[in-house]
Backbone and ligand atoms as CSV (ligand in chain L), in Angstrom:
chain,resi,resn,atom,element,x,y,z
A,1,UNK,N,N,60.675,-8.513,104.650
A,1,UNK,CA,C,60.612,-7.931,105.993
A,1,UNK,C,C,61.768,-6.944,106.178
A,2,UNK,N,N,61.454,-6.016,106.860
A,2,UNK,CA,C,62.195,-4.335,106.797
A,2,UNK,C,C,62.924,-5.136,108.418
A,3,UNK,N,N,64.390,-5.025,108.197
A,3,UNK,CA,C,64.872,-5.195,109.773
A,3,UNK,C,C,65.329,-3.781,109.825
A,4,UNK,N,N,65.342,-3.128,111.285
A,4,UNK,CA,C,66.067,-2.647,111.633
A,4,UNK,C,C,67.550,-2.598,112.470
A,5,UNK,N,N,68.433,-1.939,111.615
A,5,UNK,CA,C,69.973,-1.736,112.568
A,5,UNK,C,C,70.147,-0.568,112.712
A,6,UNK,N,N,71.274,-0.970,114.227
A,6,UNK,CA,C,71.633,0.385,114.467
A,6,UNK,C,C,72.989,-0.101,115.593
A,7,UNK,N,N,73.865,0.955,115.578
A,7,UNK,CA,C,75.277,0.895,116.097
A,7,UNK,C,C,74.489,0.817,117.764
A,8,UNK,N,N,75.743,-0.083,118.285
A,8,UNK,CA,C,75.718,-1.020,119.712
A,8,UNK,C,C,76.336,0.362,120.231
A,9,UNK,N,N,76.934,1.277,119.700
A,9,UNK,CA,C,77.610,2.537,120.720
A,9,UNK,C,C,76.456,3.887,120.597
A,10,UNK,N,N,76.336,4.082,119.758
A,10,UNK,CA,C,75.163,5.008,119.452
A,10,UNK,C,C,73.884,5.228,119.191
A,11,UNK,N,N,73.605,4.206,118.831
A,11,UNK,CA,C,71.871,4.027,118.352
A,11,UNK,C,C,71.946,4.387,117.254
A,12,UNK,N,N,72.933,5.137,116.244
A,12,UNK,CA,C,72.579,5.474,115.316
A,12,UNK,C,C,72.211,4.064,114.165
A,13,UNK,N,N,71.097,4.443,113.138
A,13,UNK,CA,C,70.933,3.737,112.578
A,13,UNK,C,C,71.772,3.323,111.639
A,14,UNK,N,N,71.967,1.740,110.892
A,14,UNK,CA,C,72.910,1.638,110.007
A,14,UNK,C,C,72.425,0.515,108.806
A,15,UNK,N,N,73.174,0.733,107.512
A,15,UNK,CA,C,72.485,0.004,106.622
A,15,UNK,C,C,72.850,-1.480,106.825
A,16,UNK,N,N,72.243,-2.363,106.054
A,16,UNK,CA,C,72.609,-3.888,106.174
A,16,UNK,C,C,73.895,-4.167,105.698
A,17,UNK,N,N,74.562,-3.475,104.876
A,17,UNK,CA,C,75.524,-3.884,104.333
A,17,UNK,C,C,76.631,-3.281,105.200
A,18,UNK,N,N,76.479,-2.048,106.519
A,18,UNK,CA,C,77.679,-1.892,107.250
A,18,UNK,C,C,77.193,-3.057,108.935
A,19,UNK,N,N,76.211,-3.106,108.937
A,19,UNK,CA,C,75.650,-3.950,109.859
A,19,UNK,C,C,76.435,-5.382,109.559
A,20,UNK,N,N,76.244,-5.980,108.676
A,20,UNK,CA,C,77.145,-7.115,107.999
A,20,UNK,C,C,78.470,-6.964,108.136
A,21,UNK,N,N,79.121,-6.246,107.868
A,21,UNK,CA,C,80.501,-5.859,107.707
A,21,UNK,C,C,81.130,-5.774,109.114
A,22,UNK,N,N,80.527,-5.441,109.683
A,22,UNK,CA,C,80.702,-4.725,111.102
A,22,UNK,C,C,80.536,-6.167,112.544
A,23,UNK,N,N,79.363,-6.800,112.095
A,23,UNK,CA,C,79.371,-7.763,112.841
A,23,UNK,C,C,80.364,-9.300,112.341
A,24,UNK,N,N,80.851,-8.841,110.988
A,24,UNK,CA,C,81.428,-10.054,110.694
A,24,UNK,C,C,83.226,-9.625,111.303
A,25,UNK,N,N,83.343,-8.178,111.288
A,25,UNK,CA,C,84.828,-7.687,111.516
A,25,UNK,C,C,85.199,-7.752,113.601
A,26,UNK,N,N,83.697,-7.065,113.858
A,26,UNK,CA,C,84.275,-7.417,115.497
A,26,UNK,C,C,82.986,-7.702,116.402
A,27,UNK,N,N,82.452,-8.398,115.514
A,27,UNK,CA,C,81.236,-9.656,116.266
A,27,UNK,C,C,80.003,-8.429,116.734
A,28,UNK,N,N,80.041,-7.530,116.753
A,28,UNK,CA,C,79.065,-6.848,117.115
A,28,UNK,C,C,78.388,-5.362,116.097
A,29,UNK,N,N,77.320,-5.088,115.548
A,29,UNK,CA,C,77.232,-3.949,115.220
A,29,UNK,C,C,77.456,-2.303,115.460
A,30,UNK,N,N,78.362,-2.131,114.639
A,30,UNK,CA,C,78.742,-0.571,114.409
A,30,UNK,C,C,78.988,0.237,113.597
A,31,UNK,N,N,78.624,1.408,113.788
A,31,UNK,CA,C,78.352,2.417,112.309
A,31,UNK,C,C,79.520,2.601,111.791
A,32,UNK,N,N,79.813,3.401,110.744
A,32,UNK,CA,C,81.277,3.536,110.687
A,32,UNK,C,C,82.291,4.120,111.305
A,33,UNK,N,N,81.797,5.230,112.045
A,33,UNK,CA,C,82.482,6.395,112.946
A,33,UNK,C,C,82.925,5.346,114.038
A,34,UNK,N,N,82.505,4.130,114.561
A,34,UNK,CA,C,82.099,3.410,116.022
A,34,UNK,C,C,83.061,2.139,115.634
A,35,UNK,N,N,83.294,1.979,114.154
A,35,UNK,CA,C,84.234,0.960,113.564
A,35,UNK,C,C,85.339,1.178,113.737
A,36,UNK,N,N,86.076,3.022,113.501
A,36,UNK,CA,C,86.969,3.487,113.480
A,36,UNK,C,C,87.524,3.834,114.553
A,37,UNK,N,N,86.599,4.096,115.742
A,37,UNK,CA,C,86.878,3.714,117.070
A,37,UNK,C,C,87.321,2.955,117.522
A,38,UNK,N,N,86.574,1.797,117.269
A,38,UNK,CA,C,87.230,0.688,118.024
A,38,UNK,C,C,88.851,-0.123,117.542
A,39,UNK,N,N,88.718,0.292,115.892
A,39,UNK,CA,C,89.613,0.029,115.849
A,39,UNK,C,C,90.969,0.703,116.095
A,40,UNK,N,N,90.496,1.916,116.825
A,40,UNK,CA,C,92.313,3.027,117.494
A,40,UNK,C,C,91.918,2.279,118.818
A,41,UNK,N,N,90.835,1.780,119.528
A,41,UNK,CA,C,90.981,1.508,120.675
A,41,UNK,C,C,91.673,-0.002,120.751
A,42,UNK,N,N,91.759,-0.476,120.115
A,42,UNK,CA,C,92.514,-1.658,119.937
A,42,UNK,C,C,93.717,-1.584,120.171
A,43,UNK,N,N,93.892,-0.376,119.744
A,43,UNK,CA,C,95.477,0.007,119.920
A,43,UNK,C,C,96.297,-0.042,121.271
A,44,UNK,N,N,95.101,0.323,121.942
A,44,UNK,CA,C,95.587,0.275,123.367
A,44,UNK,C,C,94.264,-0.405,124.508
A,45,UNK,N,N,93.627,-1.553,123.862
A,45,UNK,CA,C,93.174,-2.057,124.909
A,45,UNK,C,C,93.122,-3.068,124.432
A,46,UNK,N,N,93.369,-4.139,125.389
A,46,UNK,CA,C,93.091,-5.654,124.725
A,46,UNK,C,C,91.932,-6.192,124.354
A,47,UNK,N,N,91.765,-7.440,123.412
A,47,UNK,CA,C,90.694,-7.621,122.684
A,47,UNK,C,C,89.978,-8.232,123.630
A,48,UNK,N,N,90.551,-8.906,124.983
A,48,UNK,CA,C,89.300,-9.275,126.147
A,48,UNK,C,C,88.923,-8.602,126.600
A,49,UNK,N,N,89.421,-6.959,126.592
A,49,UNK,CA,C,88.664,-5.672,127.106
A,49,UNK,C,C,87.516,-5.722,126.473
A,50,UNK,N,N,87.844,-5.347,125.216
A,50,UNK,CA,C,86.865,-5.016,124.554
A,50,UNK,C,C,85.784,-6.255,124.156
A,51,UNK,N,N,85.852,-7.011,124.195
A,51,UNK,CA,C,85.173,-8.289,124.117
A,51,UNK,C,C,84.261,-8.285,125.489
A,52,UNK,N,N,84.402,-8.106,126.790
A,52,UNK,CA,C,83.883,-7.908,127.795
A,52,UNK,C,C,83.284,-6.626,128.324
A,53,UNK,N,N,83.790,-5.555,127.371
A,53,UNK,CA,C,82.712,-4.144,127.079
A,53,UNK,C,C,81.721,-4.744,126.217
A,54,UNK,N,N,82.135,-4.867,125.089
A,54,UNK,CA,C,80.704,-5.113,124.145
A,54,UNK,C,C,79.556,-6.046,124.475
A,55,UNK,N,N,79.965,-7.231,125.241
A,55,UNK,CA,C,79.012,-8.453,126.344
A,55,UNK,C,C,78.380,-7.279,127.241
A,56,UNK,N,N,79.042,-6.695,128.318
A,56,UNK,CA,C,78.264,-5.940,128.963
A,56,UNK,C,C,77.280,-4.901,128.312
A,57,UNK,N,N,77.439,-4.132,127.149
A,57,UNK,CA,C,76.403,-2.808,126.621
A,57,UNK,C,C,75.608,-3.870,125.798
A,58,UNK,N,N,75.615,-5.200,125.315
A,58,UNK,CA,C,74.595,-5.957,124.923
A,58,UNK,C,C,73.822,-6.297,126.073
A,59,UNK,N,N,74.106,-6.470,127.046
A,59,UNK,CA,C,73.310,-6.359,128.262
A,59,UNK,C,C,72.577,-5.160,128.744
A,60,UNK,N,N,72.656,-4.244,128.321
A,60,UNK,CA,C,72.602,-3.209,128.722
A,60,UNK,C,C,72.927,-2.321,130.010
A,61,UNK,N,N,74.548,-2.696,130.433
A,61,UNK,CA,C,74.973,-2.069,131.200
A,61,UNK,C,C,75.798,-0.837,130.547
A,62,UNK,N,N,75.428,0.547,131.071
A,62,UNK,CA,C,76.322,1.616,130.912
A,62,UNK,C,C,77.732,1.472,130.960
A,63,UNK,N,N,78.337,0.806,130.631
A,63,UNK,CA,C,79.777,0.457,130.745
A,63,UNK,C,C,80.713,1.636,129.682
A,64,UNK,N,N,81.855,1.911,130.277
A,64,UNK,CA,C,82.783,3.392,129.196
A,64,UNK,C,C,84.160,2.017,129.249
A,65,UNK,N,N,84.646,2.315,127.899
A,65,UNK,CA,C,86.185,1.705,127.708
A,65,UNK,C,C,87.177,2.443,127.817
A,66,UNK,N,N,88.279,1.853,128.457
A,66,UNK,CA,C,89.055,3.021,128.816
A,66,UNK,C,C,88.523,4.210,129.080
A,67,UNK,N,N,88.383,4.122,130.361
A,67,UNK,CA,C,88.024,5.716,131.080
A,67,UNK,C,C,89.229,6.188,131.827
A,68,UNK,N,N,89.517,7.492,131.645
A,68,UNK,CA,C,90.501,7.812,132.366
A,68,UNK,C,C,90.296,8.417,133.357
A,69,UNK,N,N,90.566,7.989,134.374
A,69,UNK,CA,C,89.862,8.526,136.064
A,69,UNK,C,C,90.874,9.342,136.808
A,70,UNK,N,N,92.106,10.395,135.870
A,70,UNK,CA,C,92.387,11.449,136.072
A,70,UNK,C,C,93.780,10.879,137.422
A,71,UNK,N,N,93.977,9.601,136.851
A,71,UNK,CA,C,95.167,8.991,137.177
A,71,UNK,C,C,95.469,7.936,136.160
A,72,UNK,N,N,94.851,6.893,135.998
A,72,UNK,CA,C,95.160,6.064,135.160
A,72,UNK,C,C,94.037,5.717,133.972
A,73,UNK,N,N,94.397,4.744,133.412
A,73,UNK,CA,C,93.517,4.492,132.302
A,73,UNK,C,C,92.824,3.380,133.134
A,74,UNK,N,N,91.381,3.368,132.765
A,74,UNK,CA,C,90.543,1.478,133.163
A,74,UNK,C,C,89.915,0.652,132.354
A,75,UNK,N,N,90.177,-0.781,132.243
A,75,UNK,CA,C,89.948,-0.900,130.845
A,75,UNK,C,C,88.499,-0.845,130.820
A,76,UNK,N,N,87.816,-1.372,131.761
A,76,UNK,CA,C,86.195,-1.101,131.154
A,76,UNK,C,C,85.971,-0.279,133.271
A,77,UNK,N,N,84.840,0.663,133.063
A,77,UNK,CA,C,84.286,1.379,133.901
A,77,UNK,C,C,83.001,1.456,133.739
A,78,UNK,N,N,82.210,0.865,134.767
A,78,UNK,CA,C,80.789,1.393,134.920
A,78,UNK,C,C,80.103,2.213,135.905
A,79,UNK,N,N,80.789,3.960,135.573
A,79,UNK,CA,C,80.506,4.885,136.619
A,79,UNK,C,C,79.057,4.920,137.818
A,80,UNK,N,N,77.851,4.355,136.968
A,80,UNK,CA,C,76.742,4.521,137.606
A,80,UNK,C,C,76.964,3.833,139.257
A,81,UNK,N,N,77.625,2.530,138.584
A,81,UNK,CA,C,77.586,1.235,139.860
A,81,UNK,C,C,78.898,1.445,140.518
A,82,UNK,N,N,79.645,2.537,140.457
A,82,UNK,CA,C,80.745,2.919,140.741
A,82,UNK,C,C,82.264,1.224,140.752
A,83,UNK,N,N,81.840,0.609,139.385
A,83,UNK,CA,C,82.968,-0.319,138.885
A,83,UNK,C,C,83.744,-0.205,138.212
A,84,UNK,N,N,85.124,-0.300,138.705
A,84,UNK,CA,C,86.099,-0.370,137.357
A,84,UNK,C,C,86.537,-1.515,137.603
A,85,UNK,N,N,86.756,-2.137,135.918
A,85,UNK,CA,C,87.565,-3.499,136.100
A,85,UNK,C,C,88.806,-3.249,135.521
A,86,UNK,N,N,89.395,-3.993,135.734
A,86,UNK,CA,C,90.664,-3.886,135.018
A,86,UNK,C,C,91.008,-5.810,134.465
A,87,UNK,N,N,90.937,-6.148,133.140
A,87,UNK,CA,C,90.938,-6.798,132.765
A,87,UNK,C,C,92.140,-7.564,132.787
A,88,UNK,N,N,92.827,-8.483,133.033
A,88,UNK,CA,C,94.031,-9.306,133.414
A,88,UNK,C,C,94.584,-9.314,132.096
A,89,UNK,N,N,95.807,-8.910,131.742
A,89,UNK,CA,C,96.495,-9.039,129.960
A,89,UNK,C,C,97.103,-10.673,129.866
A,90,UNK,N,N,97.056,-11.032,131.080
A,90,UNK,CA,C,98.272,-12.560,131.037
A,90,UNK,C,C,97.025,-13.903,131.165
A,91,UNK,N,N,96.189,-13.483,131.592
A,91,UNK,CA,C,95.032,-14.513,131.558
A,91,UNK,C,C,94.337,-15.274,130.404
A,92,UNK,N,N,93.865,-16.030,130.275
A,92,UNK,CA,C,93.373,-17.076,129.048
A,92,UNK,C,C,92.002,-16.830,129.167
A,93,UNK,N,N,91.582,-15.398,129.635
A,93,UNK,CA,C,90.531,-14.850,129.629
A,93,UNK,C,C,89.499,-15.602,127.996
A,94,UNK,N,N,88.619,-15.736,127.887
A,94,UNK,CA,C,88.193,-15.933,126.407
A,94,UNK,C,C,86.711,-15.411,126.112
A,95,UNK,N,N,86.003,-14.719,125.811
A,95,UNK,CA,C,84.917,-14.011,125.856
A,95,UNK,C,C,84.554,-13.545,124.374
A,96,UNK,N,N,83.538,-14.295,124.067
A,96,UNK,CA,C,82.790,-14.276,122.762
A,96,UNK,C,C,82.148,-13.313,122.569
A,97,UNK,N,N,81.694,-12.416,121.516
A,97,UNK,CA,C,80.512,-11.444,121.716
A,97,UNK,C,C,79.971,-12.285,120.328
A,98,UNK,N,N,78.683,-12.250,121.173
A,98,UNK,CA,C,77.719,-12.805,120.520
A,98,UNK,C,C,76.531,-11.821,119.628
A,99,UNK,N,N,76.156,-12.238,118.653
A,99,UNK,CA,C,74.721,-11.249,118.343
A,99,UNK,C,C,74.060,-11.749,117.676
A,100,UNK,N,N,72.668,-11.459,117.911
A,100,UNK,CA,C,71.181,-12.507,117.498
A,100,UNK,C,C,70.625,-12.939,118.264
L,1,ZN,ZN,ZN,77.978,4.503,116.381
């Protein structure tokens, strides 16, 4: 059986062996360009940010990481619904991303 993958940021399609790689490195599928992303965004957002972006666009909410709203940075923003959250750094926040 033929599965199809494809990156959780782009749609672009991706082979099994970066699909694998990708969901075993940060729980969710991404191409390589979307790997290399996330991992500079790490740099400056915490991993419950990003753990609570990737839950939300598996949902399929339009959610942006770090958006900069031309004052500050936010860690996750969902312009449509006009939300920004800002994720607590001191909290025991804990948020799984799941896939399957
Ligand atoms: Zn991608």
């Amino acid at each position: 059986m033929d599965k199809h993958y494809s990156c959780l940021e782009c749609n672009q399609s991706i082979t099994q062996g970066v699909f694998n790689f990708s969901v075993q490195q940060f729980g969710v599928p991404l191409c390589i360009y979307h790997q290399d992303w996330i991992n500079q965004m790490s740099e400056q957002s915490t991993i419950e940010a990003i753990s609570l972006y990737f839950e939300l666009k598996q949902r399929g909410v339009p959610a942006e990481l770090e958006k900069f709203d031309g004052f500050k940075h936010i860690d996750i923003a969902i312009p449509e619904a006009k939300i920004n959250i800002e994720v607590d750094r001191s909290s025991q926040l804990q948020l799984r991303t799941s896939y399957g």
